[in-house]
PDB file of N, CA, C and O in Angstrom:
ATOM      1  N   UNK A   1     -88.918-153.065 242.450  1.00  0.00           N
ATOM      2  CA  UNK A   1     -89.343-151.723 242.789  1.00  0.00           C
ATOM      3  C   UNK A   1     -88.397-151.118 243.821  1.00  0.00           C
ATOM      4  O   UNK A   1     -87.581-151.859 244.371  1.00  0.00           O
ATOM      5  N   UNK A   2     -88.452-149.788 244.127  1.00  0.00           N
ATOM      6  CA  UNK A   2     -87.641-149.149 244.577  1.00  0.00           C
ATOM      7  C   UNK A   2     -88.286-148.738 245.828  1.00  0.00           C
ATOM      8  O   UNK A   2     -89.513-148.693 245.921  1.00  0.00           O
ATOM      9  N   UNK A   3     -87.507-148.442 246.780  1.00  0.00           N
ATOM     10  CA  UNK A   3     -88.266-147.630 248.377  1.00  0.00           C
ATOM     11  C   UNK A   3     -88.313-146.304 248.109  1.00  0.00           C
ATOM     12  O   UNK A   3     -87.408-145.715 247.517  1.00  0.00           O
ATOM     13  N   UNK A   4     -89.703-145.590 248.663  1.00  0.00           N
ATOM     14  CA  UNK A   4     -89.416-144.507 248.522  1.00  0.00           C
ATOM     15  C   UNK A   4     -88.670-143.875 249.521  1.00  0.00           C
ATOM     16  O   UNK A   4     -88.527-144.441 250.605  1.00  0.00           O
ATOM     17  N   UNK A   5     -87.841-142.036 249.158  1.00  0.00           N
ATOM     18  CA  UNK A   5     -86.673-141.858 249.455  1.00  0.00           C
ATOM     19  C   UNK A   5     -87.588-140.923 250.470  1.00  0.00           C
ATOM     20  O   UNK A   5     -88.669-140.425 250.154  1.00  0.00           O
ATOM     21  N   UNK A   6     -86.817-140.764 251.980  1.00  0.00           N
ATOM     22  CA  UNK A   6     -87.100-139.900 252.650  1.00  0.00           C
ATOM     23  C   UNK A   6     -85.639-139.438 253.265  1.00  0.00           C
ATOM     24  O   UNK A   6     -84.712-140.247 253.233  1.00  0.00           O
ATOM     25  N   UNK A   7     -85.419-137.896 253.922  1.00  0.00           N
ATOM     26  CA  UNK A   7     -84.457-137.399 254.121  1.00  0.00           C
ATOM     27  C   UNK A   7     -84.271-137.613 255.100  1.00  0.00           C
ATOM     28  O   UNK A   7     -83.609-136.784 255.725  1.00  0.00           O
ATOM     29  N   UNK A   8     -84.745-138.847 255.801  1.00  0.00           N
ATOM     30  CA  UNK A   8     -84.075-139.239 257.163  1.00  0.00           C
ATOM     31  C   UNK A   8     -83.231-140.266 256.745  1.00  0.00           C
ATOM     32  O   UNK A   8     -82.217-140.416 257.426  1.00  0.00           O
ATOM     33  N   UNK A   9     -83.390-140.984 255.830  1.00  0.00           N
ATOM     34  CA  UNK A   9     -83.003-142.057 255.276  1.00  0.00           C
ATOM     35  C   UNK A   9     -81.094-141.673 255.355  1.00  0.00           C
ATOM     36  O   UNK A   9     -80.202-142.470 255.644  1.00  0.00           O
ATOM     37  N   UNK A  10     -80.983-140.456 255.051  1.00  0.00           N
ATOM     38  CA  UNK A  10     -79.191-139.836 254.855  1.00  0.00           C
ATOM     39  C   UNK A  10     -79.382-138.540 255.744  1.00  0.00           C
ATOM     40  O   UNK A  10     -79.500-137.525 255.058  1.00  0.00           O
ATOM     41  N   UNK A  11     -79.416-138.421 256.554  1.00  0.00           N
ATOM     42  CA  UNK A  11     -79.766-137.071 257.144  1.00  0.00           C
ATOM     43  C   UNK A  11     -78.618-136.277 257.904  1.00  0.00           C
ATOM     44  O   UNK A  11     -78.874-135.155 258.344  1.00  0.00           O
ATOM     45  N   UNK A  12     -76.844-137.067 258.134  1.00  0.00           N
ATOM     46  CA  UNK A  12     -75.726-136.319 257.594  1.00  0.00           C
ATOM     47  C   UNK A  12     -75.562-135.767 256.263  1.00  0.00           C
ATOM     48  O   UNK A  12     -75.031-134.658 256.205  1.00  0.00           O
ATOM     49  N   UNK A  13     -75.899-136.302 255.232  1.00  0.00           N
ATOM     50  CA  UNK A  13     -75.345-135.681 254.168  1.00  0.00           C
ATOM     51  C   UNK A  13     -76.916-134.344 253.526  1.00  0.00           C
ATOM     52  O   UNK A  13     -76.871-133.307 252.865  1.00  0.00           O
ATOM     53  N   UNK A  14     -77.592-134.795 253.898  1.00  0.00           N
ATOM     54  CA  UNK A  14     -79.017-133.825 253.755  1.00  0.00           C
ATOM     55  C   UNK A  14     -78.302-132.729 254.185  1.00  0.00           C
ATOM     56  O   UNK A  14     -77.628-131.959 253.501  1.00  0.00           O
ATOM     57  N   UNK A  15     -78.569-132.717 255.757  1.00  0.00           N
ATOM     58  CA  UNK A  15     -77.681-131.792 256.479  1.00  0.00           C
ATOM     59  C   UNK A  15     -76.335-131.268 255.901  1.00  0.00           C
ATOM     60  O   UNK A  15     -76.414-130.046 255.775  1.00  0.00           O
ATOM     61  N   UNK A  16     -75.429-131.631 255.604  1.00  0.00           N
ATOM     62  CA  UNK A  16     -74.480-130.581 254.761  1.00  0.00           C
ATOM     63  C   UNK A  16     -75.139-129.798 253.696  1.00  0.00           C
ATOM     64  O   UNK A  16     -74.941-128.633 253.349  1.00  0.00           O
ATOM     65  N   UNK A  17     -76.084-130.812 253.187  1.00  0.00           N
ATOM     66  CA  UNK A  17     -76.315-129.990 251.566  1.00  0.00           C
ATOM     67  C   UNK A  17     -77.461-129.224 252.336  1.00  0.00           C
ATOM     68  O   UNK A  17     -77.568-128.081 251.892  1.00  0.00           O
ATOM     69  N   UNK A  18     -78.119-129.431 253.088  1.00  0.00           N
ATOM     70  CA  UNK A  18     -78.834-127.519 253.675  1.00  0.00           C
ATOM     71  C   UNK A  18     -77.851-126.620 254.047  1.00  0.00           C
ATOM     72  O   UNK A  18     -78.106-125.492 253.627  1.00  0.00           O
ATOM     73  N   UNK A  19     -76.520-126.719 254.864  1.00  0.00           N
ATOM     74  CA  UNK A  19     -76.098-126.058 255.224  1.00  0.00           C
ATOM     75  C   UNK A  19     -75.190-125.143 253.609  1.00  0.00           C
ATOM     76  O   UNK A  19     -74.925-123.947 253.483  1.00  0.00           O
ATOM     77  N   UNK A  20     -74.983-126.081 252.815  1.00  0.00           N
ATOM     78  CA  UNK A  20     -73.632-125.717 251.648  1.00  0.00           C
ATOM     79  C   UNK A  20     -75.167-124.619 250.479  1.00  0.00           C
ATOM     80  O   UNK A  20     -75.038-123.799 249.570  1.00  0.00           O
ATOM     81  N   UNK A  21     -76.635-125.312 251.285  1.00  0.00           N
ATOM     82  CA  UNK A  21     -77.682-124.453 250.162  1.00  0.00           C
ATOM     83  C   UNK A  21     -77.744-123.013 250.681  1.00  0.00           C
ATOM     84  O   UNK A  21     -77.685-122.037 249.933  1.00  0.00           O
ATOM     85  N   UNK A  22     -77.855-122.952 251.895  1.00  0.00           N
ATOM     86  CA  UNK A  22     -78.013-121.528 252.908  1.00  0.00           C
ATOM     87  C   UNK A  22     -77.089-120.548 253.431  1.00  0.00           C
ATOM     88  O   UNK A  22     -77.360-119.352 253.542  1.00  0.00           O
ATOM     89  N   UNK A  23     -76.217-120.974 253.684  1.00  0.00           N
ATOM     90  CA  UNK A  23     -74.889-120.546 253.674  1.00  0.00           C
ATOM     91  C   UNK A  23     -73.993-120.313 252.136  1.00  0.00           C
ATOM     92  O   UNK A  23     -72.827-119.922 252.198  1.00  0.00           O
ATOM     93  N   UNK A  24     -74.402-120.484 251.298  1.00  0.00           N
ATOM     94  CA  UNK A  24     -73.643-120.109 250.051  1.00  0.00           C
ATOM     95  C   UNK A  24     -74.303-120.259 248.854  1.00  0.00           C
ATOM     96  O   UNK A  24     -74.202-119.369 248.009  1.00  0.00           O
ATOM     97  N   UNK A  25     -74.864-121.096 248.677  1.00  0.00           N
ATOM     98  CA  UNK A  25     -75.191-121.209 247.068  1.00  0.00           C
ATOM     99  C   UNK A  25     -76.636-120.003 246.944  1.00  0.00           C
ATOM    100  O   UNK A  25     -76.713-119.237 245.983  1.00  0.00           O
ATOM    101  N   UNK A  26     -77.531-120.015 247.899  1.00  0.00           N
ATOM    102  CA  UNK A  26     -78.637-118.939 247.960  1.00  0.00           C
ATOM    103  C   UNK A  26     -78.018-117.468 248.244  1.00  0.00           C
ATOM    104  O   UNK A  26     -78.858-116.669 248.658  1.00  0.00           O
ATOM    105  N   UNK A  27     -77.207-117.159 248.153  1.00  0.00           N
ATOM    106  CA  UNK A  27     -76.658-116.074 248.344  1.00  0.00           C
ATOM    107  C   UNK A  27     -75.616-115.530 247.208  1.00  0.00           C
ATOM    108  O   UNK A  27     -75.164-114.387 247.275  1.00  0.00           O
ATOM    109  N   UNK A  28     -75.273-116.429 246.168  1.00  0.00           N
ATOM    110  CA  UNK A  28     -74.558-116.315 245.607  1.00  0.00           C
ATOM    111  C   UNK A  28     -74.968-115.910 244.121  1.00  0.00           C
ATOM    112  O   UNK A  28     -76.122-116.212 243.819  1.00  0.00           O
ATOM    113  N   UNK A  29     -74.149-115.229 243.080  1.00  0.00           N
ATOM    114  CA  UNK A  29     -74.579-115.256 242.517  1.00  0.00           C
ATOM    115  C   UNK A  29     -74.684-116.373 241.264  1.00  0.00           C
ATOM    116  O   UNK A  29     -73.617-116.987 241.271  1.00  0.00           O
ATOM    117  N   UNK A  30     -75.483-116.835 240.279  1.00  0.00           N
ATOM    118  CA  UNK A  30     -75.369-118.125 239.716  1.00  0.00           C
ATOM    119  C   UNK A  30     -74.350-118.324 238.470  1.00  0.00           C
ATOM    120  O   UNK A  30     -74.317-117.758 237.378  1.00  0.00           O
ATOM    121  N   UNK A  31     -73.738-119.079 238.891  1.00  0.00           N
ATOM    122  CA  UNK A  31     -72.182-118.939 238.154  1.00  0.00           C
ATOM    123  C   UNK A  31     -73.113-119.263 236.458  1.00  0.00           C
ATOM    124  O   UNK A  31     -74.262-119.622 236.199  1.00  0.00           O
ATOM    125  N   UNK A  32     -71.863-118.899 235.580  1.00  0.00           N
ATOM    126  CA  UNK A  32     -72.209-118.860 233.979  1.00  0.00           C
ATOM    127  C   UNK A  32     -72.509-120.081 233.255  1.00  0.00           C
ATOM    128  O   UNK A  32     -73.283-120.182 232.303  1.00  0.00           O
ATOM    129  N   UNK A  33     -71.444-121.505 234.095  1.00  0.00           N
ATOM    130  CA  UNK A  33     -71.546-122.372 233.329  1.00  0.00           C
ATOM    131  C   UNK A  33     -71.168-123.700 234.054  1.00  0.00           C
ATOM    132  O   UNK A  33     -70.761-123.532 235.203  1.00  0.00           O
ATOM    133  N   UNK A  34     -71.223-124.984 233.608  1.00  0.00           N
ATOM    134  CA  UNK A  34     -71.005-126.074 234.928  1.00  0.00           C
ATOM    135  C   UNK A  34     -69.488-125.612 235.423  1.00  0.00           C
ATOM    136  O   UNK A  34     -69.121-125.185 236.518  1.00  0.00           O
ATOM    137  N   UNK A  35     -68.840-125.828 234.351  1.00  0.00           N
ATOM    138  CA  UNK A  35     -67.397-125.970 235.041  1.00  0.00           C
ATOM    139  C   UNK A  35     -67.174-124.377 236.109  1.00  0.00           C
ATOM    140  O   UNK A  35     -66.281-124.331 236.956  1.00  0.00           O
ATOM    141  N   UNK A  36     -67.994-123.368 235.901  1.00  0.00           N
ATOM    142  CA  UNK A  36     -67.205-122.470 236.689  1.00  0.00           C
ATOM    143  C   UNK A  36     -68.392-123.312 238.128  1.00  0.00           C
ATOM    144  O   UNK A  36     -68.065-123.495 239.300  1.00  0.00           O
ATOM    145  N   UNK A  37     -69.358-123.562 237.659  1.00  0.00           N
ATOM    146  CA  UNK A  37     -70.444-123.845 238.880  1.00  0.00           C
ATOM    147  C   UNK A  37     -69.909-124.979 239.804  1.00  0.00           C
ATOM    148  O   UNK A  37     -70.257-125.125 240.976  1.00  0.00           O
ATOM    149  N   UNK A  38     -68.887-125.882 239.032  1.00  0.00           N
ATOM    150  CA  UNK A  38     -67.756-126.990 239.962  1.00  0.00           C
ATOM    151  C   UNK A  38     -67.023-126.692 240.661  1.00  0.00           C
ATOM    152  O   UNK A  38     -66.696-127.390 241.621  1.00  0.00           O
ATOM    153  N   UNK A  39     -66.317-125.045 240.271  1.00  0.00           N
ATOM    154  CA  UNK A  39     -65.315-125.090 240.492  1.00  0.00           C
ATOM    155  C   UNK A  39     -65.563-124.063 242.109  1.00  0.00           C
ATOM    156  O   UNK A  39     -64.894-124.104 243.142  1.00  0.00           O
ATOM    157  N   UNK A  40     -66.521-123.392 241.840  1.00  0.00           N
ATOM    158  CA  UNK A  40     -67.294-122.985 242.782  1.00  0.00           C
ATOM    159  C   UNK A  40     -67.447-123.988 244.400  1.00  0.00           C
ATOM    160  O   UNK A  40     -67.066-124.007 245.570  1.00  0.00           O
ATOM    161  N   UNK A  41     -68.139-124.586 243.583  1.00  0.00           N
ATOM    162  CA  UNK A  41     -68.304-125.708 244.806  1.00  0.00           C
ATOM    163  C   UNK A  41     -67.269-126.239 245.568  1.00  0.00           C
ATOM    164  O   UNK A  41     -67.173-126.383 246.787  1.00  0.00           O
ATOM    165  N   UNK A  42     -66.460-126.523 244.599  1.00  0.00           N
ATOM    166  CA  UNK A  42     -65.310-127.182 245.030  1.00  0.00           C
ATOM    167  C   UNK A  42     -64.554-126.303 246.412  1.00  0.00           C
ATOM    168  O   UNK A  42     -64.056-126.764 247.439  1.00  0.00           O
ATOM    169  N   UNK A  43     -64.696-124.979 245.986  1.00  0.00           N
ATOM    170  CA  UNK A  43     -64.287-124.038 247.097  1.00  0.00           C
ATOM    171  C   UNK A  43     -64.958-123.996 248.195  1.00  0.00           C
ATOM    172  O   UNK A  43     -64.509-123.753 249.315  1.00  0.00           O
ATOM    173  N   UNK A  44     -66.382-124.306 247.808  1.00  0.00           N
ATOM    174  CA  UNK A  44     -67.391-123.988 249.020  1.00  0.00           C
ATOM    175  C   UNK A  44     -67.056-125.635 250.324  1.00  0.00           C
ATOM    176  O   UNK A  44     -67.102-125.807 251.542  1.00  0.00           O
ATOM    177  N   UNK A  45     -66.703-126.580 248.955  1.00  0.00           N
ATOM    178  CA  UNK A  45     -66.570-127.726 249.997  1.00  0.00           C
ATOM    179  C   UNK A  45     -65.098-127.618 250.674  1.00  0.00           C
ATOM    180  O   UNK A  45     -64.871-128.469 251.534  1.00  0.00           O
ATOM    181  N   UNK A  46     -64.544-127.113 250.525  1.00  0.00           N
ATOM    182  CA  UNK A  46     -62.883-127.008 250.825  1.00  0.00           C
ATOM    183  C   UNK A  46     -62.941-125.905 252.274  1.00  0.00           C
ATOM    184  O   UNK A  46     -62.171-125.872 253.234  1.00  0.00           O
ATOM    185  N   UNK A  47     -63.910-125.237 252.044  1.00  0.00           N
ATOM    186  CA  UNK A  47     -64.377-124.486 253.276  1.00  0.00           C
ATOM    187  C   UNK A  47     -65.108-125.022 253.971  1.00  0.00           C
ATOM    188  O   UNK A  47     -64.755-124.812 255.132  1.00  0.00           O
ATOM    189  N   UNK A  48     -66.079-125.702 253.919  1.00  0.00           N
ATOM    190  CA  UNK A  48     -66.548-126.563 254.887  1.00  0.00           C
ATOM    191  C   UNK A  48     -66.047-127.256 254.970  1.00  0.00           C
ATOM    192  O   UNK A  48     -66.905-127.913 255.560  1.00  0.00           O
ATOM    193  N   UNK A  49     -64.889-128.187 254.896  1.00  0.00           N
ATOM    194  CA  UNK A  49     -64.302-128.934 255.170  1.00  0.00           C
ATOM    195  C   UNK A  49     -63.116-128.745 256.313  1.00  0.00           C
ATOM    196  O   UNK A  49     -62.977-129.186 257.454  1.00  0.00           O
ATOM    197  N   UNK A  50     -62.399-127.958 255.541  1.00  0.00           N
ATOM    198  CA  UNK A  50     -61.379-127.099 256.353  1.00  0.00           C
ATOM    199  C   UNK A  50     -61.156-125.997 257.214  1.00  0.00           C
ATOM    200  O   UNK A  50     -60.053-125.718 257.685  1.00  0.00           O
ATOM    201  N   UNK A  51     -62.169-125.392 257.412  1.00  0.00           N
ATOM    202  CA  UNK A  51     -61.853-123.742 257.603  1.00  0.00           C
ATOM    203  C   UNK A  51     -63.427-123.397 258.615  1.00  0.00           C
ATOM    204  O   UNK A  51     -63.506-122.574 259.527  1.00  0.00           O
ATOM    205  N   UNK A  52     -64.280-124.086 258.226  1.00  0.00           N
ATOM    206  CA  UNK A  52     -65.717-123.422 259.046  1.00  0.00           C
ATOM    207  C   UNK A  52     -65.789-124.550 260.113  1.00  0.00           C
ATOM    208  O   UNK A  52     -65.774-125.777 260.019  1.00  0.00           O
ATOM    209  N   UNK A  53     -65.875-123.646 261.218  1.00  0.00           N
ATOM    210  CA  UNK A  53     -65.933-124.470 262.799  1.00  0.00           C
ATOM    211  C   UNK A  53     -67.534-125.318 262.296  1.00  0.00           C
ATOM    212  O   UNK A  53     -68.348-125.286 261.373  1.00  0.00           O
ATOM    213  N   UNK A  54     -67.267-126.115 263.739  1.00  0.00           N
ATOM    214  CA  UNK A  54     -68.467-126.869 263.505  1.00  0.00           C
ATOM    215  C   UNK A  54     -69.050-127.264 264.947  1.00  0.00           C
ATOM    216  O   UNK A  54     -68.517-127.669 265.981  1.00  0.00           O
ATOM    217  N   UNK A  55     -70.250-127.001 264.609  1.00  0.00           N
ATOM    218  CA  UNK A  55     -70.791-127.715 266.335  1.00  0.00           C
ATOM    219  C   UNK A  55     -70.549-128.873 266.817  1.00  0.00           C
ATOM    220  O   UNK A  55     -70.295-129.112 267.998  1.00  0.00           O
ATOM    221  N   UNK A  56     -70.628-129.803 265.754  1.00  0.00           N
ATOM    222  CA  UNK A  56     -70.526-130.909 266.697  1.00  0.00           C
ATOM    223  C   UNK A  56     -68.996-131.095 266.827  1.00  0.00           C
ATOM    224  O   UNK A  56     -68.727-132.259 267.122  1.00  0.00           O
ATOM    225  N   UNK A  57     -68.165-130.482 266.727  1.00  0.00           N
ATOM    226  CA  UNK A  57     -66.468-130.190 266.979  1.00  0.00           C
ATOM    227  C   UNK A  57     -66.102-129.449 268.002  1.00  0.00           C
ATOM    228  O   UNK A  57     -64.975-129.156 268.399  1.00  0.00           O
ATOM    229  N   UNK A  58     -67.455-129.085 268.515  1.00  0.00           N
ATOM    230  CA  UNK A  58     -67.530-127.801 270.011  1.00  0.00           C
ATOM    231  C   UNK A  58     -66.608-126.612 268.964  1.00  0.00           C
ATOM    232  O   UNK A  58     -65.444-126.384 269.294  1.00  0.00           O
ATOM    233  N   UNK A  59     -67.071-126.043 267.977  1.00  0.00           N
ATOM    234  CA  UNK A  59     -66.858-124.852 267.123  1.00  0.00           C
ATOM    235  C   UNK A  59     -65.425-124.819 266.879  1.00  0.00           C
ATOM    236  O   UNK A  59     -64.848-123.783 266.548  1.00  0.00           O
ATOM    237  N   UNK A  60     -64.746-126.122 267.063  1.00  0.00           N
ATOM    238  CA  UNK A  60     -63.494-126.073 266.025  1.00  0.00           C
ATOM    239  C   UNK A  60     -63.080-126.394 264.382  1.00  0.00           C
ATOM    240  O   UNK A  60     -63.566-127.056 263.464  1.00  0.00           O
ATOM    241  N   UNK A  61     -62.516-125.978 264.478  1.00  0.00           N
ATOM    242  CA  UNK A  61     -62.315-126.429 262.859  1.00  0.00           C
ATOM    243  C   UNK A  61     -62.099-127.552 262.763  1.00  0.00           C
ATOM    244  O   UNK A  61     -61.496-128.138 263.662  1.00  0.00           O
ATOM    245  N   UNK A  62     -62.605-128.311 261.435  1.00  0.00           N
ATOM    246  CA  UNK A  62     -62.205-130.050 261.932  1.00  0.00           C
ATOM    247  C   UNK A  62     -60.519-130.385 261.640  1.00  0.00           C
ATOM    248  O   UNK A  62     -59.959-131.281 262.272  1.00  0.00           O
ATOM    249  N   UNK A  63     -59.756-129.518 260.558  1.00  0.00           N
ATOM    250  CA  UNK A  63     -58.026-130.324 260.857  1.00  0.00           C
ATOM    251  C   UNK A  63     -58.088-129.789 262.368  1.00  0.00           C
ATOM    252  O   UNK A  63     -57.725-130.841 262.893  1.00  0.00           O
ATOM    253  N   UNK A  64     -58.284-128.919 263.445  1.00  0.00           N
ATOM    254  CA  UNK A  64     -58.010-128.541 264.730  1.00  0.00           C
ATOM    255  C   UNK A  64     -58.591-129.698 265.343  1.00  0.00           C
ATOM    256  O   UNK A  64     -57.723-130.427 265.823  1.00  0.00           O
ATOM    257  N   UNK A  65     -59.756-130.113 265.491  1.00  0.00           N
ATOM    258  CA  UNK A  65     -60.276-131.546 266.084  1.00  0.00           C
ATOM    259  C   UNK A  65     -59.437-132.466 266.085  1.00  0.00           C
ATOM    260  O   UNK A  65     -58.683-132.859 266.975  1.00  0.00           O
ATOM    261  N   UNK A  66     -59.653-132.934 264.647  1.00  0.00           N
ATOM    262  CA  UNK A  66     -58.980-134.146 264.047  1.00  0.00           C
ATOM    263  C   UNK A  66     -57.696-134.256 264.614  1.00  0.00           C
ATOM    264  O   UNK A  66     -57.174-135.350 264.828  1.00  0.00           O
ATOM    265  N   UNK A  67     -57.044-132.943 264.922  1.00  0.00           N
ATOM    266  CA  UNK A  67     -55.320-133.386 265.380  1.00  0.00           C
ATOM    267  C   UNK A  67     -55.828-133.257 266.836  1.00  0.00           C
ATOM    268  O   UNK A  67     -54.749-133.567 267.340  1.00  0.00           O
ATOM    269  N   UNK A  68     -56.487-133.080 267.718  1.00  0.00           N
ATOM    270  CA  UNK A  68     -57.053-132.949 268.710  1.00  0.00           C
ATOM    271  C   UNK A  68     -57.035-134.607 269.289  1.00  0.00           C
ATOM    272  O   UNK A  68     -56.312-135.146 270.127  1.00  0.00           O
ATOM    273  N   UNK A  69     -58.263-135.189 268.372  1.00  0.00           N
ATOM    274  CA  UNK A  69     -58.524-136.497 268.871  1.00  0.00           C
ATOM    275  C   UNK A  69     -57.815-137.449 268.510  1.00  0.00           C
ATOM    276  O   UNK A  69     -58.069-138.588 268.902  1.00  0.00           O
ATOM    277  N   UNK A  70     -56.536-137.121 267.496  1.00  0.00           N
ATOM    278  CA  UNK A  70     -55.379-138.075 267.446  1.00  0.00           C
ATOM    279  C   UNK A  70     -54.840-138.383 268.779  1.00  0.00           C
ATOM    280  O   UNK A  70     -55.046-139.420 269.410  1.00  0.00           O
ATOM    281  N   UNK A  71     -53.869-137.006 269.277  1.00  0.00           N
ATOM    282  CA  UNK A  71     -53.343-136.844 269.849  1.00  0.00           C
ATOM    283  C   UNK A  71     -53.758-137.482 271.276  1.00  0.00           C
ATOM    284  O   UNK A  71     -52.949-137.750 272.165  1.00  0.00           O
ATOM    285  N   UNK A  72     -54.931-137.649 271.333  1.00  0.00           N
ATOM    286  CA  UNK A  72     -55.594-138.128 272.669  1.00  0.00           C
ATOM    287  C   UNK A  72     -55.383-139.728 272.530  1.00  0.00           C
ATOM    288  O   UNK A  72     -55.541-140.273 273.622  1.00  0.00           O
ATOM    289  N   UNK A  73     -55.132-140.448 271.693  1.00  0.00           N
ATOM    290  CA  UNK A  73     -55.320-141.598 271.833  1.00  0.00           C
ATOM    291  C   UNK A  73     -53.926-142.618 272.482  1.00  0.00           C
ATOM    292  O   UNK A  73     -54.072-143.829 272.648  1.00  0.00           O
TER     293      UNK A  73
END
């Protein structure tokens, strides 16, 4: 048998997927078909990834962090 699933259980990745649901996909309009609905995403994750500050980065972008906390070491 299986455990049941609670959203504390992953609650980084929960947390992105509220933020990638509220910030974009509820606002958007609903693409035609999977592949445009991938390709979509794919952008939305490329922006959160790259480009949208983040709190726990103290509102930097994470390549700006990331070369941040290299550099410190």
């Amino acid at each position: 048998m299986t455990e049941d699933y609670k959203p504390t259980d992953n609650a980084i990745a929960e947390r992105v997927n509220g933020i990638i649901k509220q910030e974009w996909l509820y606002r958007m309009k609903r693409p035609s078909d999977v592949v445009a609905a991938r390709e979509s995403l794919a952008g939305i994750i490329d922006f959160y990834n790259n480009r949208r500050p983040h709190r726990s980065n103290r509102d930097m972008l994470p390549p700006v962090r990331l070369r941040e906390a290299l550099t410190c070491v």
